[in-house]
FIDRENPA-70499 format. One record per residue (C-alpha): x negated, y, z negated. Coordinates in steps of 0.25 Angstrom, whole numbers, plus 5000, padded with zeros to 4 digits. Each point is the difference from the previous one (the first is absolute). Layout:
XYZ
...
***
This chain:
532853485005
499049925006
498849944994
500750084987
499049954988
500649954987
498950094993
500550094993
499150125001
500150005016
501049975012
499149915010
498949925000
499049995012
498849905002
499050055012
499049904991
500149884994
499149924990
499150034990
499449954987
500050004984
499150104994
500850014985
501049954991
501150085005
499849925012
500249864992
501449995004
500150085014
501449985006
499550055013
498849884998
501249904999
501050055011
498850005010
499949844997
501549995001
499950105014
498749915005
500749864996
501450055009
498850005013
501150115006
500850114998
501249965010
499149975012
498950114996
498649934994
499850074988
498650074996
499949934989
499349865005
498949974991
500250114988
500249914988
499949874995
500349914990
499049994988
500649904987
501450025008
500150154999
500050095013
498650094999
499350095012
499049965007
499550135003
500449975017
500650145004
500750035013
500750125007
501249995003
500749995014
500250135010
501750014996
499649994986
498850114998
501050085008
501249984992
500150134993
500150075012
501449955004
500550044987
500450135002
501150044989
498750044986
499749894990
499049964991
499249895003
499149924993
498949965008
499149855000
500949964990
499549875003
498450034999
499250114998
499650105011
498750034994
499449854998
498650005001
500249925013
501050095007
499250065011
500250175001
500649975014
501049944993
500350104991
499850115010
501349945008
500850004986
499850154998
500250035014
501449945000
500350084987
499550135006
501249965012
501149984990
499950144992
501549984996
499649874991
499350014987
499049885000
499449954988
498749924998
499749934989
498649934998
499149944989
498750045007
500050154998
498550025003
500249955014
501150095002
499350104994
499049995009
500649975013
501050124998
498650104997
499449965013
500150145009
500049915011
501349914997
501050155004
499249985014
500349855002
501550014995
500450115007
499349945013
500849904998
501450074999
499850065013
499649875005
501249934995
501050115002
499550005015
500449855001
501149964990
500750154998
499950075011
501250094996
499350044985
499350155001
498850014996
499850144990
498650044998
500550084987
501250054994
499950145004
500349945015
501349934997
500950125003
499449975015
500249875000
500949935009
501349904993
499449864995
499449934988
498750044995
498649984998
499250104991
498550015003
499650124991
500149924988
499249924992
500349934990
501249965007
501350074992
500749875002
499249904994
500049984985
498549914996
500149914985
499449904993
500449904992
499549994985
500549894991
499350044989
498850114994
498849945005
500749995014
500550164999
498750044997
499349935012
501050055010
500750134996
498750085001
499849965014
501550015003
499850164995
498950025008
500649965013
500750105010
501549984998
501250065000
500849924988
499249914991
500749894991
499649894992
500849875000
499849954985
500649855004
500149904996
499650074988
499249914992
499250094989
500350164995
499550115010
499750134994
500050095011
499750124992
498649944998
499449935012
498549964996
499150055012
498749984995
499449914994
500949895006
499749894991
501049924989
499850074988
500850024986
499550125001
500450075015
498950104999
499750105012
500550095010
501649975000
501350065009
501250024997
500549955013
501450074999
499650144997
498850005007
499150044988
498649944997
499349994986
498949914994
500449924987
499249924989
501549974993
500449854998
501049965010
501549974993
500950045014
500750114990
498850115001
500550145003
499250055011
499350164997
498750005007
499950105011
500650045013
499149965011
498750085001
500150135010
500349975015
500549874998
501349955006
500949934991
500449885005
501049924994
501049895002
501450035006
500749884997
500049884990
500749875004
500049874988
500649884999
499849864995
499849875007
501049905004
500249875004
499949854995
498450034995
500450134996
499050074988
500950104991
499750145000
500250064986
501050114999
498950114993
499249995010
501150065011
500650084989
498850064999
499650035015
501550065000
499750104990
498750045006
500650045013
501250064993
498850104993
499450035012
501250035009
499649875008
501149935008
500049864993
500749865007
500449904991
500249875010
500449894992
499849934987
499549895007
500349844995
500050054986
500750104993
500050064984
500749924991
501250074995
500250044981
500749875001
499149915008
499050054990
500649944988
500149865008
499049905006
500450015013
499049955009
499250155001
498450015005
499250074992
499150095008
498750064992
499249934988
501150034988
501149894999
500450094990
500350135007
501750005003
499750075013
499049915006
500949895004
500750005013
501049925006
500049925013
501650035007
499550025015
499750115008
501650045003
500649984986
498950084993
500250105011
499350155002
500550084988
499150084989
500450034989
501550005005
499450085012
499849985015
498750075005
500150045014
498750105000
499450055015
499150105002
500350125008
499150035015
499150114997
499750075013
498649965006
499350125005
499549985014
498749975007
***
C-alpha cells in the first residue's frame, strides 16, 4: 500500500500541513519534530522541494520547531482522492492542523477533501483542542467547506456526484460520493492527546464538547496516570485535593466531588442532569515513548487505563510499551540496570527496564489490544 503508516492504530499518514510548535511535555521528544529536520536537511524529495524549508532548527544540537508552518503542494492536499480502495488515515501526522497559526482556509481545504473521500476513515489528532473546538462550532465553517467541495469536485473530480442527502442516493447516478447533508462529517474521527492528568483535564472537556462523530484520546507518550473516570472541569487548578465539577469521560456522567484524588476512586455521582446529552469517549489509544531520550512509562499507569475502558465498554489500543518495558520476577531479584520511575526506590514495581521499542514490543499482560470504536450513524442536517 502506498504511503502505508507503520502506526499501528491507522493504515496511512497524510500531511496537507506541516510545522508546528512545543506547547507540553509530551512534545519534548517529537519524532515528527526530528524527521522534519531530517526531511528539511535532504532539500528534496526526489526532484520535489519539500514544504518543510524553515520548520526547525537546531537548539544545543537537538532538532526543535520553529513554529514556520506551510501547506502543502496541490498533489499532496489532494492525495486522499486517488486512493480509492477505504483506509484509515492519520492526518498531520507531521504537525498539528489546529496550531494557533494555521489560518481557517487552511483547515477549510482539509475538511473539504475528507467530505470527497467518504470511503476513508480520517483521524485527527491535536493537542489544541480549544481551537478545534472552536473552529468546528462556528455555523459558518459547513458553508465554507462545502463551498469548497463543489468547487474542487468541479475542477479536480469531475466524475464525483454530488448528494445533497442521503435520501437522494437511490437517484443518483454510478460514482464516488460526496455527502453534503451531514455534519460532523461520519468519516472523520477528532482526538487529543493527553500524556498525563493535568493535560486530560485541560483537553478532554473541550474535545466532548465539540461536533464529532468518534471522539478518542491518544494517552502517548504516556508519562503520568490518567483517570478517565474523573476528569476535573472545574476548578482547573493543581490541587491534592481535585475539588469541583468532575466527568467521567467514558460513560458520560457528571458529578461534583470534594474526595482526595488517589486514581482508584469508584465513580457513584449522578447521571447528567435532565436533557443533557451524554457524551463520552469512544476510543482510548496508550502507549509509551521510544527512542534514544526515551522517559519510561510505568506499567500501572497503562494497566490502569486498560481496566477503565474494559468497565465501560470502551474500545482500548495498547500501541506499544515504548523503550522500556517491566522487568520480569527474575529481573526483580537482580541488579539489572532498571529505571525507577515514581519517588520509592523501594517499590518492586516502579522499576522499568530500557530493551528498545521492538524487543519490549506491544503486549499487556500477555495480551494484544487491538480496540476501534464502531461508526455511529450521524443524523442529517
Amino acid at each position: 500500500m502506498a504511503d502505508k503508516s507503520p502506526i499501528e492504530w491507522t493504515d496511512a499518514t497524510w500531511n496537507p500541513i506541516v510545522g508546528c510548535s512545543i506547547v507540553s511535555p509530551g512534545c519534548t521528544n517529537c519524532y515528527a519534530m526530528k524527521m522534519a529536520g531530517r526531511i528539511e536537511a535532504m532539500g528534496k524529495v526526489g526532484a520535489v522541494a519539500t514544504p518543510y524549508a524553515g520548520t526547525t532548527k537546531k537548539v544545543n544540537g537537538n532538532t526543535v520547531w520553529t513554529g514556520k508552518l506551510a501547506m502543502a503542494p496541490g498533489h499532496v492536499l489532494l492525495k486522499p482522492l486517488a486512493w480509492r480502495a477505504p483506509r484509515r488515515i492519520f492526518v498531520n501526522s507531521m504537525g498539528d492542523l489546529f496550531h494557533e497559526d494555521v489560518p481557517d482556509a487552511w483547515i477549510d481545504k482539509v475538511f473539504a477533501v475528507a467530505a470527497m473521500c467518504p470511503q476513508h476513515t480520517l483521524q485527527i489528532l491535536t493537542k489544541r483542542a480549544n481551537r478545534m473546538r472552536r473552529y468546528l462550532s462556528d455555523p459558518a465553517v459547513v458553508r465554507r467547506i462545502y463551498t469548497l467541495v463543489c468547487e474542487m469536485t468541479v475542477e479536480h473530480e469531475p466524475g464525483i456526484v454530488l448528494i445533497a442527502s442521503p435520501q437522494h442516493e437511490k437517484n443518483a447516478p454510478l460514482g464516488p460520493r460526496v455527502y453534503l447533508g451531514q455534519w460532523p462529517l461520519p468519516n472523520v474521527w477528532l482526538g487529543v492527546s493527553a500524556e498525563r492528568q493535568q493535560e486530560a483535564d485541560e483537553r478532554i472537556p473541550d474535545l466532548l464538547a465539540t461536533p464529532a462523530s468518534i471522539r478518542f484520546v491518544s494517552a502517548e507518550p504516556l508519562l503520568g496516570p490518567i483517570d478517565f473516570k474523573r476528569i476535573c472541569l472545574l476548578p482547573k487548578k493543581p490541587s491534592a485535593i481535585r475539588s469541583g465539577i468532575h466527568l467521567d469521560t467514558l460513560k458520560g456522567r457528571y458529578f461534583e466531588s470534594q474526595v482526595p484524588y488517589t486514581g482508584e476512586w469508584d465513580v457513584t455521582g449522578p447521571a447528567p442532569p435532565s436533557g443533557t446529552p451524554a457524551i463520552h469517549l469512544d476510543w482510548i489509544i496508550a502507549g509509551g515513548e521510544s527512542g534514544p531520550d526515551a522517559r519510561p512509562m510505568h506499567h500501572t499507569w497503562v494497566r490502569a487505563i486498560r481496566d477503565q475502558c474494559a468497565v465501560a465498554g470502551v474500545p482500548f489500543f495498547f500501541k506499544q510499551w515504548g523503550a522500556h518495558r517491566p522487568l520480569t520476577p527474575a529481573e526483580h531479584s537482580q541488579a539489572c540496570g532498571a529505571i525507577l520511575v515514581g519517588d520509592d526506590r523501594y517499590d518492586p514495581d516502579g522499576y522499568m527496564l530500557k530493551v528498545g521499542k521492538k524487543a519490549a514490543g506491544r503486549l499487556l499482560d500477555g495480551v494484544e489490544h487491538n480496540g476501534m470504536p464502531e461508526l455511529r450513524e450521524v443524523p442529517a442536517l
